[in-house]
N, C-alpha and C positions, 0 to 999 in steps of 0.2 A: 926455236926458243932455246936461249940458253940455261943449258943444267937441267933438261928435260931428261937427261939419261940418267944421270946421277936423282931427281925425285924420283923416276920410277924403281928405283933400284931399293930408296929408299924406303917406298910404299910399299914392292914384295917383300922389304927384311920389316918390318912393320906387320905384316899380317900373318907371314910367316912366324912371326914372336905370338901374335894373339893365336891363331892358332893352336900351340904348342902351348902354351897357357892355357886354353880351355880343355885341352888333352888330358893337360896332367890333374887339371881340377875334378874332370868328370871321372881319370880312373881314381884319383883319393878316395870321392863318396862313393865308386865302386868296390873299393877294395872295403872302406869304412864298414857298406851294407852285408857288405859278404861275410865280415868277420861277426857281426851281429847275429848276423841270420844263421852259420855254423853255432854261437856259441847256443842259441838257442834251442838247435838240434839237438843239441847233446844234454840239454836240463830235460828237454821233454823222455829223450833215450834212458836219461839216467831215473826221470820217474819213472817210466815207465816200467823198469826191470826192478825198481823199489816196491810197485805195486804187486807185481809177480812174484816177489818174494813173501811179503807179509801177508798174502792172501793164497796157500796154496791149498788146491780141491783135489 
């Protein structure tokens, strides 16, 4: 078949692009959740040593 090398060439740089596209999407809402979930840490951290302060025994 003619131009059978050139479609396949075409289909790895094709999957290789989706690929790389799902990469970089799943580390965004990774990196997204991580900065969440730090900021988080640190209101619970910072009540937490609010409460230690206004309550001392």
């Amino acid at each position: 078949m003619p131009g059978a090398e050139r479609a396949e060439i075409y289909f790895i740089a094709a999957m290789m692009g989706l690929i790389l596209i799902l990469c970089v999407v799943a580390c965004y809402f990774f990196f997204k959740t991580y900065r969440k979930e730090m900021r988080e840490k640190e209101e619970r951290l910072a009540q937490k040593r609010a409460e230690k302060v206004e309550v001392p025994e």
